[in-house]
C-alpha positions in Angstrom: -45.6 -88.4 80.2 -43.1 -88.9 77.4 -39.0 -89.2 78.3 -37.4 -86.2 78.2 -34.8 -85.5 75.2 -32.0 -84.7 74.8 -31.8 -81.0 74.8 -33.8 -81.3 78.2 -31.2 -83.4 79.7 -28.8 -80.8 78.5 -30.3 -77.7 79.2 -30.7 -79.4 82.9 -27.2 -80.4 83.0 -25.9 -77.4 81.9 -28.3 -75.8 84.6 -27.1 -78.0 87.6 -23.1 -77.3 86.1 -24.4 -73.7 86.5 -25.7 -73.7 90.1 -22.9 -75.9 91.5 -20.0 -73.3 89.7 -19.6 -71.4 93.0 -19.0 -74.7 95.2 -16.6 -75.7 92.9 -14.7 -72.1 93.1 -14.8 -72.6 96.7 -13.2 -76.1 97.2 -9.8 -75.4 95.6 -9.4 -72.3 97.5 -10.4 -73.8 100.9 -7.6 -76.4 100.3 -5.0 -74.2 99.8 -5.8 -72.0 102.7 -5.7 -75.3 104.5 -2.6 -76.1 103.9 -1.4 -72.4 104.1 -2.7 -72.7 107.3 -0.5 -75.4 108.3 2.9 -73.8 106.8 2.1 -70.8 109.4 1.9 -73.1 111.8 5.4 -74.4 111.8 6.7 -71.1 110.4 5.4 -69.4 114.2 7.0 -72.5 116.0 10.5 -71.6 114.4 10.3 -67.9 115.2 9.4 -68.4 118.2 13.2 -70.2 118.5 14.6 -67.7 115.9 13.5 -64.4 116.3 15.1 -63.6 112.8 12.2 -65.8 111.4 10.0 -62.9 113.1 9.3 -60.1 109.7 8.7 -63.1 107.4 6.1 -64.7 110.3 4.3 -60.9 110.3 4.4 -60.8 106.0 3.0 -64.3 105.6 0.2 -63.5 107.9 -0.8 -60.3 106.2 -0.8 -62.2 103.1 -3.0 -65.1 104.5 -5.5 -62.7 106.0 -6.1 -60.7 102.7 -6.3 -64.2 101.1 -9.0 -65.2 104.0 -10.4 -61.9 103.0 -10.8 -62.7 99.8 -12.1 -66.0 100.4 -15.0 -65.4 102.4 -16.1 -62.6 100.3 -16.1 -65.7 97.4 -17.9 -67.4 100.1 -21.1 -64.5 100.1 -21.7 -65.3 96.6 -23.6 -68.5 96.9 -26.7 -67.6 94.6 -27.7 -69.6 91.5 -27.0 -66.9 89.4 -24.4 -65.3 91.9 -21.2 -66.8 89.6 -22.8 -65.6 85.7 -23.1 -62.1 83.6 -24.9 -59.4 84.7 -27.7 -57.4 82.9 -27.4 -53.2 84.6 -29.8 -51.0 83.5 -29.7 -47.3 83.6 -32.5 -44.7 84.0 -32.5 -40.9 83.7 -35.2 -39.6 86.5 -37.0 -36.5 86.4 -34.5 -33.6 85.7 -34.1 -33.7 81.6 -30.6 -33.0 80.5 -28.9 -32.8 84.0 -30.3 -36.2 85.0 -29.3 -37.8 81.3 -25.9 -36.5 81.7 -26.1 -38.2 85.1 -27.0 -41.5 83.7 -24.5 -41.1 81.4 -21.4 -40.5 84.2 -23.2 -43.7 85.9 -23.0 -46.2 82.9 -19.0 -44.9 82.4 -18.6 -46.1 86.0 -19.8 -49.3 85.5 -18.0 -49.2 82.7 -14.5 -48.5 84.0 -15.6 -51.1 86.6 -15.7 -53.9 84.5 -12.5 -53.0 82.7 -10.7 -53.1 86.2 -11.4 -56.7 86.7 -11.0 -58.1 83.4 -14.8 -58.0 81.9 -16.5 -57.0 79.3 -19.1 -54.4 79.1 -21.3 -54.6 76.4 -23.9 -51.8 75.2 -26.8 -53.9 74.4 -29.5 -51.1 74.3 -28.5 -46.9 74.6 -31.7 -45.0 74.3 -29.7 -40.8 74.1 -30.8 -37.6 75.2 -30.9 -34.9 72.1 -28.7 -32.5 73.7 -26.2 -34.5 76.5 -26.3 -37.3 78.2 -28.7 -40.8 78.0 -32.0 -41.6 78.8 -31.4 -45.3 79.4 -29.1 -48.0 78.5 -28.4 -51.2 79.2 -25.0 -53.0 79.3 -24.0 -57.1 79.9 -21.3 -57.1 82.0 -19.5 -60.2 80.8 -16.9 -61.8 83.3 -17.1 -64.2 85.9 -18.9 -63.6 89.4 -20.3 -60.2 87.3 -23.9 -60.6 88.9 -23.1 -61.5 92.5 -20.7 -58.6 93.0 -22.9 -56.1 91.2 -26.3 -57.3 92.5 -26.4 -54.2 95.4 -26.2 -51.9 92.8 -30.2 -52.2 92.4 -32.1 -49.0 93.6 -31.7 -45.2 93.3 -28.8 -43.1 92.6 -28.3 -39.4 93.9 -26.1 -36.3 92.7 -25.3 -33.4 94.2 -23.2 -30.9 91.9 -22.9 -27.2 90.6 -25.1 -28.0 86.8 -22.7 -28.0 83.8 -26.1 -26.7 82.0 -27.3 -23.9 84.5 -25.8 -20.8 83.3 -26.3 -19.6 86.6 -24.1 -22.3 88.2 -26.9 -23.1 90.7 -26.5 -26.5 92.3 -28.9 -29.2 91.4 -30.0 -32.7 92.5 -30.4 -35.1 90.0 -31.6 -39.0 89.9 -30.9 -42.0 88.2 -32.0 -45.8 88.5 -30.1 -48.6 88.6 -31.6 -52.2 87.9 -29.1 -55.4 87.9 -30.2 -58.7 86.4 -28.5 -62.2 86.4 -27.9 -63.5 82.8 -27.0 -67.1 82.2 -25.6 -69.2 79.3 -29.0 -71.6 80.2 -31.9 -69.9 79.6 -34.2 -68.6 82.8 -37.2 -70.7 83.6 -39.6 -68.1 82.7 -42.6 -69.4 80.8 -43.6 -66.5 78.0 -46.5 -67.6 75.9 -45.9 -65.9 72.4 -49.7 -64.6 72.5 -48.6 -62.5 75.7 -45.9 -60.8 73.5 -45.9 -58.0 71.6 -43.4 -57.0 69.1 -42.2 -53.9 67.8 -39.3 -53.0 65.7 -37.7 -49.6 64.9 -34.9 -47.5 63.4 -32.2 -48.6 65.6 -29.9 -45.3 65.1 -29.2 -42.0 67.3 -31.3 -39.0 67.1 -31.0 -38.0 64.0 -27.6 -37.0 61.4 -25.4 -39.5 59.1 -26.0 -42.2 62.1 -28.8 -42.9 61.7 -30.1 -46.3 60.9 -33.0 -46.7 58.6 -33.6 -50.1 58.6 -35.9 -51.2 61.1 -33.6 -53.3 63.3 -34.7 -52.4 66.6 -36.4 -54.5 69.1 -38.7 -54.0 71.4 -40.4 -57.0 73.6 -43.3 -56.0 76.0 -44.9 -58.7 78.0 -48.7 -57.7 77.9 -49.8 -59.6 80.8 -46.9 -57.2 83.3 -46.3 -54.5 81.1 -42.3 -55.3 81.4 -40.2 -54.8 78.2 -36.8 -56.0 76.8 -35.5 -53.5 74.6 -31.7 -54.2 71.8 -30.6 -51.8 69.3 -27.5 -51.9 69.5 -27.0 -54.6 67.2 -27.4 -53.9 63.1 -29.0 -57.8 62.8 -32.8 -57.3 64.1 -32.7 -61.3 64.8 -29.9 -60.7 67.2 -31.6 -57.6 69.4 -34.4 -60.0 69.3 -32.2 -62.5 70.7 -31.3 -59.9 73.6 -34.7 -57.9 73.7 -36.5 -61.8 75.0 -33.3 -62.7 77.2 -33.5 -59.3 78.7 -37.3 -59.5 79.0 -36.9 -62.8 80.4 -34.2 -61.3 83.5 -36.5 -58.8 84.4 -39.7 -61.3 84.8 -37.7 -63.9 86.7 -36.4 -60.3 89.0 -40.1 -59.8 89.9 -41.0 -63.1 90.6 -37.9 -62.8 93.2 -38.2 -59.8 94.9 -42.0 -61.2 95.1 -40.5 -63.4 97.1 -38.2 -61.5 99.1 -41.1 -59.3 99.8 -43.1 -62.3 101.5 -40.0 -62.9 103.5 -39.5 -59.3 104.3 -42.8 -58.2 105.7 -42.1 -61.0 108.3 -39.4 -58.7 109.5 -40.7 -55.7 108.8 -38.5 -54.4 105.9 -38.8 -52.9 103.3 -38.1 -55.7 99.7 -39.0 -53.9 97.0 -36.7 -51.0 95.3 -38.7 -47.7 94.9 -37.9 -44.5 92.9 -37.7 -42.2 95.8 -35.5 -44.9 98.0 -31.4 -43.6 97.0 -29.1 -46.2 98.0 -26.4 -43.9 97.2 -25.7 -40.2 97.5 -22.7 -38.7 95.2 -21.6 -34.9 96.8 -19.4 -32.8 94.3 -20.1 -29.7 95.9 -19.6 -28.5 97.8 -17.3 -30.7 99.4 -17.3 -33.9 98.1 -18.5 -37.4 99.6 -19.7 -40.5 98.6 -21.9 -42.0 101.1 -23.9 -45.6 100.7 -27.5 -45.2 103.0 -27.6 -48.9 103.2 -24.0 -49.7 105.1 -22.5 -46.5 106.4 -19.4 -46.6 104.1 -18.5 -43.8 102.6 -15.2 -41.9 100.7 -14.1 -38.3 99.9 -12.7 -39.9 96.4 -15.3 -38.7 94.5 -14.0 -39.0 91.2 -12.2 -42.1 92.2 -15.7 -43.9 92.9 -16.9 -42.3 89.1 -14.2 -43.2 87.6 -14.8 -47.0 88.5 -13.4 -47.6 92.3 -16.3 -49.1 93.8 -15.2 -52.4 95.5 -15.4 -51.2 99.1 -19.0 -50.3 98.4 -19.8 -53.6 96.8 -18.1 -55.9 99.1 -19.9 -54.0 102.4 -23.4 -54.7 100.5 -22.2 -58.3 100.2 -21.4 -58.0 104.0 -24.5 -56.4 104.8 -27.0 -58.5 102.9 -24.9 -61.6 104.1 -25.6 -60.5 107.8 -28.8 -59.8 107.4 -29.8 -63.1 106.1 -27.9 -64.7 109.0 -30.1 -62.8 111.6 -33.4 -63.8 109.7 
């Protein structure tokens, strides 16, 4: 075997840089709690000589518990690709306009997530329904830590409201899927031979009007050995969706090979690994009262619109919880 080059010692150190990111977040931290830690100390041994010292004892401990707090939920996100991007994908189930419009209400959320923290949300592929709503989309959620706190957002997606689109103002039920992949500045180790790919391009624009795009600069990857597909069209360069159609395609194969794995590991417990279509994580009640309620951990808000409107931290930090418990017991 030949030495490897340069750009394989690169891509492997930027690979290793990659994997050890969330240590490094971790050290820093853990030394200043450390040393917090130690300034409580001798703050409680003066009150407990000056009772004045008391209030500012009790407001330094509720600020080092919600940094504690915050510090082992950092500690939960431990993966390889736990620190990177995110890829979330959106799917309209069965249910034609109604469940569109609900895929729709879902991508703002995520949306108006990622504008809370800081990050970027990118529309790298928008597939619309002709009268409301979208049939799929796909963003890159671009910030730091994206994937690991969004990760439990995988699986099913349920609404309950009186139908906008029912003139009879019936109540309806309406699906949507949600898929999240990691997405790294080093490329996944998925081996694609170009022989297993097929390649199709089309009109990148909307469904029809002055938008549309009649240049054929949309991409779509599918894998023929799997089936899977990367799609991009958001982008007016076809090289660049091609760019995003194979790094999405890529995501999505290295997902399977995972949850392959988690499934071997699973059916030693008797759980369930893989994500199906009729498996909701999530119910969202408008009417006629209105809860949202996560199957998976018991947490659950009135807040409705809060929770669309992009408040969604309790319910990511109890899957974090959750799946972190879990993994201790097994």
């Amino acid at each position: 075997m030949g030495q490897p080059n340069f750009w394989d010692n690169q891509e492997r150190a930027q690979q290793i840089i990659q994997q050890l990111k969330p240590l490094n977040d971790l050290l820093k931290p853990a030394e200043d709690l450390e040393a917090v830690k130690g300034d409580l100390e001798v703050l409680a041994e003066l009150a407990e000589e000056d009772a004045q010292l008391e209030a500012e004892l009790e407001g330094e401990l509720a600020s080092f518990e919600q940094r504690l707090g915050d510090f082992e939920l950092r500690a939960m996100l431990s993966g390889p690709y736990d620190s990177g991007n995110a890829f979330l994908s959106i799917q309209a189930g069965t249910g034609g306009t109604e469940a569109c419009d609900w895929a729709q209400m879902l991508m703002r959320m995520y949306i108006r997530w990622a504008e809370r923290h800081g990050y970027t949300a990118e529309l790298v592929d928008e597939l619309r329904n002709e009268e409301a709503g979208i049939r799929s989309a796909t963003l890159r959620i671009v910030g730091d830590y994206a994937y690991g706190y969004l990760q439990g957002e995988t699986g099913v997606h349920r609404l309950v409201r009186i139908s906008p689109f029912d003139a009879n103002a019936r109540r309806q039920t309406s699906f949507a899927a949600v898929d999240v992949l990691p997405d790294t500045d080093v490329d996944i180790q998925i081996e694609i031979r170009d022989v297993d790919i097929e390649k199709q391009t089309f009109s990148a624009g909307g469904p029809g009007g002055q938008h549309q795009n009649k240049t054929q600069s949309g991409v779509r990857l599918i894998h023929l050995p799997t089936g899977v597909r990367g799609e991009s069209r958001t982008e007016r360069s076809q090289h660049k969706n091609y760019d995003n159609a194979l790094k999405l395609l890529k995501a999505r194969l290295y997902a399977i090979e995972q949850r392959k794995i988690q499934a071997e590991v699973d059916k030693k417990y008797d759980e369930k690994g893989e994500v199906s279509w009729g498996n909701q994580i999530r119910n969202y009640v408008l009417q006629p009262y209105t809860l949202v309620s996560d199957r998976r951990t018991g947490v659950e808000t009135p807040q409705a619109q809060n929770v669309l409107d992009g408040d969604i931290d309790d319910f990511l930090q109890a899957y974090l919880r959750h799946k972190t418990e879990q993994e201790h017991k097994k």
